[in-house]
PDB file of N, CA, C and O in Angstrom, chain B, residues numbered from 101:
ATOM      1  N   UNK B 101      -5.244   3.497  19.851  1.00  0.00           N
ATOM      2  CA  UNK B 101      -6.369   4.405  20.007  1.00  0.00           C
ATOM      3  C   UNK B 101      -5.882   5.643  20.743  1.00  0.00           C
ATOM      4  O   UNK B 101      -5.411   5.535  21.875  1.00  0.00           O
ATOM      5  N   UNK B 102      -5.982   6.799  20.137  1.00  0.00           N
ATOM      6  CA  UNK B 102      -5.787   7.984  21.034  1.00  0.00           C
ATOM      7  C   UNK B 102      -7.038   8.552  21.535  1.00  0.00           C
ATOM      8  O   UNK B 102      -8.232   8.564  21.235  1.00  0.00           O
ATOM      9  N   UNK B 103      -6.031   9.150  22.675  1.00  0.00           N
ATOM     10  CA  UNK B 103      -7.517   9.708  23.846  1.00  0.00           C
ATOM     11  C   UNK B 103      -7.384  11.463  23.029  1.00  0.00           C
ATOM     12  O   UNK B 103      -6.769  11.840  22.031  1.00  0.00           O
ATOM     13  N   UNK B 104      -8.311  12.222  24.055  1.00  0.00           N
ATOM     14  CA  UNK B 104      -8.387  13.760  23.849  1.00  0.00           C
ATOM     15  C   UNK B 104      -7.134  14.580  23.603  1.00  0.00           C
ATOM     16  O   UNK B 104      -6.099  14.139  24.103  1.00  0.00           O
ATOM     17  N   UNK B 105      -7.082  15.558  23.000  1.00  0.00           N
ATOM     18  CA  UNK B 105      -5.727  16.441  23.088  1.00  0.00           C
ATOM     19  C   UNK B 105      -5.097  17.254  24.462  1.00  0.00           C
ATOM     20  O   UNK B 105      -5.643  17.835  25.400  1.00  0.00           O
ATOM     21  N   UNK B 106      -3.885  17.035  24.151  1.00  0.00           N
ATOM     22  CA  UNK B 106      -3.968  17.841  25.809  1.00  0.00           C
ATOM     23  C   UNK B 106      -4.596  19.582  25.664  1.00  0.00           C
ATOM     24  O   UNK B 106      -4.790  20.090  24.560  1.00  0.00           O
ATOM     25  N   UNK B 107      -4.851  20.325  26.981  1.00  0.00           N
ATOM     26  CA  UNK B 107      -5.460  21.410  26.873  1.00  0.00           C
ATOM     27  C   UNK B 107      -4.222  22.181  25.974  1.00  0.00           C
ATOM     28  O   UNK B 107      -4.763  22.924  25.155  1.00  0.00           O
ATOM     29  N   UNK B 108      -2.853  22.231  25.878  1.00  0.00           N
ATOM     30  CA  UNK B 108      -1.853  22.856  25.480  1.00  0.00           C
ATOM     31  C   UNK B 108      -1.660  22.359  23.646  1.00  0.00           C
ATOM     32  O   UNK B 108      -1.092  23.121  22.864  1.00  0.00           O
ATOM     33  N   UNK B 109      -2.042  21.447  23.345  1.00  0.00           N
ATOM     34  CA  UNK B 109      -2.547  20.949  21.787  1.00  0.00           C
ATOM     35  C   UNK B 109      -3.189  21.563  21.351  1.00  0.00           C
ATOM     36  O   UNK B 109      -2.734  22.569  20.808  1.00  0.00           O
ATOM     37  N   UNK B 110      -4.785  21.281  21.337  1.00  0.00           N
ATOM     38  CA  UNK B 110      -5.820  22.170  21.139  1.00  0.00           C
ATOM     39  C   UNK B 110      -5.555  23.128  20.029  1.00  0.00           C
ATOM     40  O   UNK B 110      -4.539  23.807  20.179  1.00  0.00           O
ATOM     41  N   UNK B 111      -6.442  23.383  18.650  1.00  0.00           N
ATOM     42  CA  UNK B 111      -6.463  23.855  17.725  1.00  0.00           C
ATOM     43  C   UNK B 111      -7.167  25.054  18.466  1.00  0.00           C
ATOM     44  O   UNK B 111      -8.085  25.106  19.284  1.00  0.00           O
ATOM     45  N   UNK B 112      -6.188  26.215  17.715  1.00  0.00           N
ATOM     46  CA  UNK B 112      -7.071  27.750  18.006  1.00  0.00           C
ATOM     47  C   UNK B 112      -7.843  28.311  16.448  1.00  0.00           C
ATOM     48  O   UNK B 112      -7.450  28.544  15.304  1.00  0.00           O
ATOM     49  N   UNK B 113      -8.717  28.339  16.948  1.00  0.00           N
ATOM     50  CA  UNK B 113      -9.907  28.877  15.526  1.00  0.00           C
ATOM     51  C   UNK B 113      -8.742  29.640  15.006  1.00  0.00           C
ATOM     52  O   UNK B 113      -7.695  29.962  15.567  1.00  0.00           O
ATOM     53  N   UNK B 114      -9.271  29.900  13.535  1.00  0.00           N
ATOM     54  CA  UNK B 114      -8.562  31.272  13.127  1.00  0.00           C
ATOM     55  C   UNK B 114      -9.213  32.037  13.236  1.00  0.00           C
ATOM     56  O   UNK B 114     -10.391  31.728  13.060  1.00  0.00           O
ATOM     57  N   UNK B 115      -8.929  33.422  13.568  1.00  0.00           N
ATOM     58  CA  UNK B 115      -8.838  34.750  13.673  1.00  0.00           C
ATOM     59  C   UNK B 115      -9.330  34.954  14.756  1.00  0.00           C
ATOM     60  O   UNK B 115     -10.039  35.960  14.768  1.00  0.00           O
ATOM     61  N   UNK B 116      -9.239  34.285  15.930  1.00  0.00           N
ATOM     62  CA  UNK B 116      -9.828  34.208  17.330  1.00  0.00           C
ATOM     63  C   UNK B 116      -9.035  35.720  18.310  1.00  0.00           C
ATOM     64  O   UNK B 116      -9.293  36.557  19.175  1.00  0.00           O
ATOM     65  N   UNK B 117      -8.028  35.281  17.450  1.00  0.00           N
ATOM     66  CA  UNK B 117      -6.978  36.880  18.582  1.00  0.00           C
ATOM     67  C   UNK B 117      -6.802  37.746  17.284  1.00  0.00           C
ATOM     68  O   UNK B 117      -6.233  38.773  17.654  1.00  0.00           O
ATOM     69  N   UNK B 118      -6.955  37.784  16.373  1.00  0.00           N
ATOM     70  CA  UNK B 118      -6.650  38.941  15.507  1.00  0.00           C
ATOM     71  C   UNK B 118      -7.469  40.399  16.279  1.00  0.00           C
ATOM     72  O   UNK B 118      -8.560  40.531  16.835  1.00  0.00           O
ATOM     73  N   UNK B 119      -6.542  41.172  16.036  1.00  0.00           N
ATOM     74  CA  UNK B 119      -6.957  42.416  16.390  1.00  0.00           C
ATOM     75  C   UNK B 119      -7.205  43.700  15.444  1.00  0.00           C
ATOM     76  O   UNK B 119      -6.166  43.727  14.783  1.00  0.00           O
ATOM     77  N   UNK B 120      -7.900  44.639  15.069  1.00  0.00           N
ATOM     78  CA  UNK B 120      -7.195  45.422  13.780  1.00  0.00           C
ATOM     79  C   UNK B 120      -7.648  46.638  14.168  1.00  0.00           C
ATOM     80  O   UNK B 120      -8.715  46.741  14.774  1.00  0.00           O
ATOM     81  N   UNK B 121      -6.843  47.752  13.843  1.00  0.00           N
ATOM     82  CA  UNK B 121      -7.373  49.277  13.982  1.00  0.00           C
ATOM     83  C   UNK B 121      -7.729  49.735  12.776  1.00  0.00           C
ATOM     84  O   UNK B 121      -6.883  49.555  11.900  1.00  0.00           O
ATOM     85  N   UNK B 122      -8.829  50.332  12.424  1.00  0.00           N
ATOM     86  CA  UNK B 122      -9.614  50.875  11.382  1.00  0.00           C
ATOM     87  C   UNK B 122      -9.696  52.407  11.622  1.00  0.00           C
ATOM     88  O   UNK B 122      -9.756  52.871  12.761  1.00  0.00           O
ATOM     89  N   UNK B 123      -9.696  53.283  10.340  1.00  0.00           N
ATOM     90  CA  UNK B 123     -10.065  54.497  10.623  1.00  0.00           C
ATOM     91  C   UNK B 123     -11.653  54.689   9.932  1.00  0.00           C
ATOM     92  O   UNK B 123     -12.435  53.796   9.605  1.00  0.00           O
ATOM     93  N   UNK B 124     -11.733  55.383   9.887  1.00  0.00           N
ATOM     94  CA  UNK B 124     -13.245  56.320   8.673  1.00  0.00           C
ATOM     95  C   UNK B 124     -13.336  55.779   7.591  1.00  0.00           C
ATOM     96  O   UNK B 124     -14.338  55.149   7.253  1.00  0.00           O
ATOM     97  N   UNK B 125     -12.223  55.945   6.806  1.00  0.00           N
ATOM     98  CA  UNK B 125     -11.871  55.700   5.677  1.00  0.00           C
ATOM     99  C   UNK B 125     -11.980  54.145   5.022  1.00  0.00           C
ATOM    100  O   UNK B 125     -12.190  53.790   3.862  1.00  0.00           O
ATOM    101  N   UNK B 126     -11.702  53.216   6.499  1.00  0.00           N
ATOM    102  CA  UNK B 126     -12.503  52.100   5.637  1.00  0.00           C
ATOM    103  C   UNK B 126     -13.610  51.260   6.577  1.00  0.00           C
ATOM    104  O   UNK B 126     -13.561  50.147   7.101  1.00  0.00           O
ATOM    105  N   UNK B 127     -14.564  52.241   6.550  1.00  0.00           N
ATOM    106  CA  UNK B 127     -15.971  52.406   6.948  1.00  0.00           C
ATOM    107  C   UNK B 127     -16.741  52.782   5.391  1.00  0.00           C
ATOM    108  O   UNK B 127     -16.405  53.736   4.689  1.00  0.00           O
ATOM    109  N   UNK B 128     -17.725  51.896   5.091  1.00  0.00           N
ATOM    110  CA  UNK B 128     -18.825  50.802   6.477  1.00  0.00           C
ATOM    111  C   UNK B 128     -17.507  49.645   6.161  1.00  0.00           C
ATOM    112  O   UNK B 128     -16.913  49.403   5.111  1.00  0.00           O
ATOM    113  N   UNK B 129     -17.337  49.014   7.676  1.00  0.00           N
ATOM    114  CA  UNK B 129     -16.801  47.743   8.125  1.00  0.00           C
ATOM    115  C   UNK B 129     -17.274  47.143   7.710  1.00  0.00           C
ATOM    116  O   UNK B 129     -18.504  47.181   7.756  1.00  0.00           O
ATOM    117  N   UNK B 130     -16.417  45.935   6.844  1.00  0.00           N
ATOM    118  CA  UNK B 130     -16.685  44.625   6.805  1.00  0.00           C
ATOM    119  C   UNK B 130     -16.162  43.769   7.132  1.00  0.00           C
ATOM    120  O   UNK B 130     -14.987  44.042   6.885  1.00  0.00           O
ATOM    121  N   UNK B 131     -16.220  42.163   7.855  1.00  0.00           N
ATOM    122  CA  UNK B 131     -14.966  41.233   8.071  1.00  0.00           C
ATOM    123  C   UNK B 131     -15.850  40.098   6.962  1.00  0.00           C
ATOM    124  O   UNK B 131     -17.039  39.795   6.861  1.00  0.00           O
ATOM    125  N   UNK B 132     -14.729  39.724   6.308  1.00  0.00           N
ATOM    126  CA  UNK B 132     -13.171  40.433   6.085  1.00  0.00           C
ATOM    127  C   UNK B 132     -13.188  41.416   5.368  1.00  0.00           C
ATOM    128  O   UNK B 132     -14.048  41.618   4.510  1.00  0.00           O
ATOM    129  N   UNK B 133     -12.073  42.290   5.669  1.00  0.00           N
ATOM    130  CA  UNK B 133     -12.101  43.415   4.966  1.00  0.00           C
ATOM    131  C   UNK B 133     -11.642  43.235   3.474  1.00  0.00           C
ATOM    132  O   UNK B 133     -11.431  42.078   3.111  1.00  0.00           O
ATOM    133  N   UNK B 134     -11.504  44.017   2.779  1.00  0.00           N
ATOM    134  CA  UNK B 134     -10.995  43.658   1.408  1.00  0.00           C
ATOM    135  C   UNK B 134      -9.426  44.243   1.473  1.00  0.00           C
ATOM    136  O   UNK B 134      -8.800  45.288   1.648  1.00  0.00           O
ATOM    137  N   UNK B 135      -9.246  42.831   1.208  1.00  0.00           N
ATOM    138  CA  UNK B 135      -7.602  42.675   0.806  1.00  0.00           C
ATOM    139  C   UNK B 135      -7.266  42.015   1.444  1.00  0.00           C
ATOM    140  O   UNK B 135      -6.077  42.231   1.677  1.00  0.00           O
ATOM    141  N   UNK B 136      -7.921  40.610   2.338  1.00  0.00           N
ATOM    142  CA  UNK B 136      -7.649  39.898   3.076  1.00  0.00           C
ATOM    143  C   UNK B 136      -7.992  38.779   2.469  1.00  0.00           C
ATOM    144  O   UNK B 136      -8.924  38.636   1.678  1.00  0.00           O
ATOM    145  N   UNK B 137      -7.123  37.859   2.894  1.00  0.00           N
ATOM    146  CA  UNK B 137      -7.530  36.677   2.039  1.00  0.00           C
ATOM    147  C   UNK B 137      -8.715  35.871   2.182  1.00  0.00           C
ATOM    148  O   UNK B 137      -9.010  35.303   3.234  1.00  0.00           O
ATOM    149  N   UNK B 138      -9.295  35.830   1.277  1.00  0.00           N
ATOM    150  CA  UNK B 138     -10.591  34.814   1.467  1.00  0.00           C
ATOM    151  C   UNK B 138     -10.792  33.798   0.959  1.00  0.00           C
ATOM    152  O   UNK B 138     -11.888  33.484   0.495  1.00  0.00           O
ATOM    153  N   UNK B 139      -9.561  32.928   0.940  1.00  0.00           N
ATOM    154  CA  UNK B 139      -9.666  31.473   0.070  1.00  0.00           C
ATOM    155  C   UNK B 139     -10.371  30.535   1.357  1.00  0.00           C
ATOM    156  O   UNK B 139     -10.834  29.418   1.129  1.00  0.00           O
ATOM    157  N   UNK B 140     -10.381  31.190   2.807  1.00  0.00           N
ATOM    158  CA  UNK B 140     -10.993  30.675   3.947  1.00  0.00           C
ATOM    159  C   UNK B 140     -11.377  31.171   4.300  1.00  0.00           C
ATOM    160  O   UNK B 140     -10.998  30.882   5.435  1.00  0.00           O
ATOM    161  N   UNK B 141     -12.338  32.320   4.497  1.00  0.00           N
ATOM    162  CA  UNK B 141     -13.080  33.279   4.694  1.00  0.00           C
ATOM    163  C   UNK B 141     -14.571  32.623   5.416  1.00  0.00           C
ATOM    164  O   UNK B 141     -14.949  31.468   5.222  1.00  0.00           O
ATOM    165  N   UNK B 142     -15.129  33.401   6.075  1.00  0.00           N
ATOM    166  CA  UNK B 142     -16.960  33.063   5.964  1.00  0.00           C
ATOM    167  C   UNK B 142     -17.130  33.793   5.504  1.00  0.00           C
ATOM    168  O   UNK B 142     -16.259  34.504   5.004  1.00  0.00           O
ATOM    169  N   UNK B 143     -18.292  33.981   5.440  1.00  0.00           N
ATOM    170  CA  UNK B 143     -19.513  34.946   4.452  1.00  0.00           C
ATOM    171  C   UNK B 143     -19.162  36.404   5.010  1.00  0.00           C
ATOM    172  O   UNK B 143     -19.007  36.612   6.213  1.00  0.00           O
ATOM    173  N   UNK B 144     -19.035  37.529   3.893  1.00  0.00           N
ATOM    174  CA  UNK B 144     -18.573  38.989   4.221  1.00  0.00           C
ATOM    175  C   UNK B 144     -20.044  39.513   5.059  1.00  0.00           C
ATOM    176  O   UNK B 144     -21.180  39.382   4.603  1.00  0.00           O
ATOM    177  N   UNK B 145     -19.731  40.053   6.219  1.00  0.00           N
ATOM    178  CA  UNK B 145     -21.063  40.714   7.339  1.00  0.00           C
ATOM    179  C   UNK B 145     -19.994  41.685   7.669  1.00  0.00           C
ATOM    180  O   UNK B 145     -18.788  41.777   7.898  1.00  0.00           O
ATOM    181  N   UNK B 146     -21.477  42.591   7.535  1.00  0.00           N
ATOM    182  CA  UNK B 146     -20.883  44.441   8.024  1.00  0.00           C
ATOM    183  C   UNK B 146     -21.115  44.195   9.031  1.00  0.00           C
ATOM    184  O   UNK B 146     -21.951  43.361   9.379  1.00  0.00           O
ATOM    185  N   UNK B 147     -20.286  45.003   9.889  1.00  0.00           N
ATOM    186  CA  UNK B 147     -20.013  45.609  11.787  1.00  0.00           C
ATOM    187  C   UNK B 147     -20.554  46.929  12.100  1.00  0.00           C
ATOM    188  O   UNK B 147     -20.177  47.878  11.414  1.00  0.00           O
ATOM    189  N   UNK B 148     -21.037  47.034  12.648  1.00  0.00           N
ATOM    190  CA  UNK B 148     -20.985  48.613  13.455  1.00  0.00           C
ATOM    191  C   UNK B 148     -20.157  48.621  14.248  1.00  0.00           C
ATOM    192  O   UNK B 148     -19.867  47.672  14.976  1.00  0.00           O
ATOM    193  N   UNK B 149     -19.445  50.114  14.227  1.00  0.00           N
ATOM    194  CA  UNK B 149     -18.395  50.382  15.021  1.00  0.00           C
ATOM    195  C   UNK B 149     -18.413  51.463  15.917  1.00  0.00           C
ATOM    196  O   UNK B 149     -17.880  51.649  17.010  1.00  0.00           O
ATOM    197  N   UNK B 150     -19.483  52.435  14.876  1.00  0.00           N
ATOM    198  CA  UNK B 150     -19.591  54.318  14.966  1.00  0.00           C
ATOM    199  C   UNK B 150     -19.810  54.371  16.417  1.00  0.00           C
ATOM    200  O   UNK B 150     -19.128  54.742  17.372  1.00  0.00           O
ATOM    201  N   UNK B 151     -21.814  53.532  16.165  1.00  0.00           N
ATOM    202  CA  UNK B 151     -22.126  53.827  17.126  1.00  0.00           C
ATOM    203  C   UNK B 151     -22.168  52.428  18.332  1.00  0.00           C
ATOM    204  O   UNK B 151     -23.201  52.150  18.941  1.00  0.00           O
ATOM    205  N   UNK B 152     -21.122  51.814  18.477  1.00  0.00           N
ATOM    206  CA  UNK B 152     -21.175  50.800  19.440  1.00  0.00           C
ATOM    207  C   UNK B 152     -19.497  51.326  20.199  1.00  0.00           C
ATOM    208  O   UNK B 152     -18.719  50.385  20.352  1.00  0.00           O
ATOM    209  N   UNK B 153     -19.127  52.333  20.516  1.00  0.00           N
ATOM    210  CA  UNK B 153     -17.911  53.012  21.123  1.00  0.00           C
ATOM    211  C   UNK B 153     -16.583  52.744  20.647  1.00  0.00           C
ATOM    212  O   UNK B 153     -15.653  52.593  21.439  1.00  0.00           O
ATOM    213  N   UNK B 154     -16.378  52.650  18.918  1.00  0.00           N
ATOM    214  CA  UNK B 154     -15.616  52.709  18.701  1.00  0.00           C
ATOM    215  C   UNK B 154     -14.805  51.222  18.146  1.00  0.00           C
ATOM    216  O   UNK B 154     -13.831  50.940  17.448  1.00  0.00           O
ATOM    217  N   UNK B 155     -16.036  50.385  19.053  1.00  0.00           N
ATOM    218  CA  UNK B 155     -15.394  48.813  18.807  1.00  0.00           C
ATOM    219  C   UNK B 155     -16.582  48.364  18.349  1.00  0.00           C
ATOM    220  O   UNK B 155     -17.726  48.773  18.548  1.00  0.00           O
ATOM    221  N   UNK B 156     -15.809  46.738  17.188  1.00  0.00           N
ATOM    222  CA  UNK B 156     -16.690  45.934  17.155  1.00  0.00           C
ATOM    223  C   UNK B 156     -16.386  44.472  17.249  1.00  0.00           C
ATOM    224  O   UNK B 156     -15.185  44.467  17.515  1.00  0.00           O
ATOM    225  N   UNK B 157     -16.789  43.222  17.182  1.00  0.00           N
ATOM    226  CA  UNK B 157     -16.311  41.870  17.438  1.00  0.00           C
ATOM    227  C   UNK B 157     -17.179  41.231  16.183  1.00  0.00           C
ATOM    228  O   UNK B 157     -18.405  41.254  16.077  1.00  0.00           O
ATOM    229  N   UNK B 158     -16.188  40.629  15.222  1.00  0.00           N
ATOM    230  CA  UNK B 158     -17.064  39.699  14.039  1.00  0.00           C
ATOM    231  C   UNK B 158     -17.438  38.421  14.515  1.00  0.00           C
ATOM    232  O   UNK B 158     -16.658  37.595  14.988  1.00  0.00           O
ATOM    233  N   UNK B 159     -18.937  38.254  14.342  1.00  0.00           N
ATOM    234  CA  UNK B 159     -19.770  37.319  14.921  1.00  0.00           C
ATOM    235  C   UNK B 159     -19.108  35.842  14.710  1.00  0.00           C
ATOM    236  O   UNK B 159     -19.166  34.861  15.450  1.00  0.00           O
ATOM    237  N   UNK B 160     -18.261  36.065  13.066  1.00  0.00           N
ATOM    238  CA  UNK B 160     -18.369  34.450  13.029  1.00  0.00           C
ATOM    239  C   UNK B 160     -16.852  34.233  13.232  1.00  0.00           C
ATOM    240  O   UNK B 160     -16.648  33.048  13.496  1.00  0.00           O
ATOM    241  N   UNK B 161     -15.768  34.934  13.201  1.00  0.00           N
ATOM    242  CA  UNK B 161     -14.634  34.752  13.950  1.00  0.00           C
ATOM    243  C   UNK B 161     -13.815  35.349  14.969  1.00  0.00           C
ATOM    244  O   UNK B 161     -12.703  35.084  15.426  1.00  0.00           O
ATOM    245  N   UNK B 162     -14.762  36.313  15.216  1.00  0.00           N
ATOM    246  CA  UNK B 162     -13.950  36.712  16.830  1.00  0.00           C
ATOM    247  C   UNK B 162     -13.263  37.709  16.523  1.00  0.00           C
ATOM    248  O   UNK B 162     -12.705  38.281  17.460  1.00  0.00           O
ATOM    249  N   UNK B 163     -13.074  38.239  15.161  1.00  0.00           N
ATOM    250  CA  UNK B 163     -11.772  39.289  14.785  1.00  0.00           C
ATOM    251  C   UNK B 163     -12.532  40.791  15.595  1.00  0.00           C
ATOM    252  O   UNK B 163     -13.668  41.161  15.297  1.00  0.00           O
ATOM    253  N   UNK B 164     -11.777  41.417  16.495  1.00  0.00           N
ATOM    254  CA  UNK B 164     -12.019  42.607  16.857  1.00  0.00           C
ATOM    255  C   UNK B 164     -11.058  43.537  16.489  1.00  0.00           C
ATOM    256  O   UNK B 164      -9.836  43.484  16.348  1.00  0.00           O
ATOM    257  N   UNK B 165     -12.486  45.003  16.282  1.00  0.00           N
ATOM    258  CA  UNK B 165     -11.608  46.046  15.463  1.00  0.00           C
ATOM    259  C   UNK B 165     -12.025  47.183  16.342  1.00  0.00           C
ATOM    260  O   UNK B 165     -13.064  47.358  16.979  1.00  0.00           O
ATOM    261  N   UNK B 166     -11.117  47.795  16.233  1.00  0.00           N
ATOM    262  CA  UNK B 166     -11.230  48.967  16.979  1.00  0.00           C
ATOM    263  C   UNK B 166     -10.819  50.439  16.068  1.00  0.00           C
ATOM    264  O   UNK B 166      -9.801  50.537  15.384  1.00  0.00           O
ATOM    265  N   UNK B 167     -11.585  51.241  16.194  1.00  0.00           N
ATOM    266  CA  UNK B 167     -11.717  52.457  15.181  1.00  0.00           C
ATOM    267  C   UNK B 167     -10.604  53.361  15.845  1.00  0.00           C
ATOM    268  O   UNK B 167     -10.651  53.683  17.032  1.00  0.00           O
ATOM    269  N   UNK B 168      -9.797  53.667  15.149  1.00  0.00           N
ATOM    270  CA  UNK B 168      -8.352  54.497  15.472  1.00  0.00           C
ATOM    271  C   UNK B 168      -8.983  55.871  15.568  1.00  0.00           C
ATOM    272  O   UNK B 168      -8.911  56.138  16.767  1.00  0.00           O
ATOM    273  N   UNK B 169      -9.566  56.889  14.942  1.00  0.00           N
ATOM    274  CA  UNK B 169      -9.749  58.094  14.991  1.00  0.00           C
ATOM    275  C   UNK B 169     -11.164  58.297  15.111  1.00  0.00           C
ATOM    276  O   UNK B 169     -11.621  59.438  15.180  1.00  0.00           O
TER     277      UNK B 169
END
């Protein structure tokens, strides 16, 4: 019988630390963006970025983007 994982085991979600810089150009935001793979994807949800200072955080995996220009 195994017990719990140690804290250093522990599965990290995916896309929990992904980070990405976006310009204008591929605005309106979506995660995932297109051209990313979505054979594991959740459901595509637009971000605001414009007007929330430049940043945003995707609700269902954590991916934060930050608007380059």
């Amino acid at each position: 019988m195994s017990g719990p994982l140690p804290a250093a085991a522990k599965p990290i979600p995916a896309s929990a630390e992904n980070r990405y810089e976006v310009t204008r150009a591929d605005l309106p935001l979506s995660c995932p963006m297109p051209g990313m793979a979505l054979w594991n994807a959740h459901p595509k949800v637009y971000l605001p970025i414009v007007d929330d200072g430049g940043e945003s955080t995707c609700p269902y995996c954590g991916a934060h983007y930050t608007l380059r220009d």
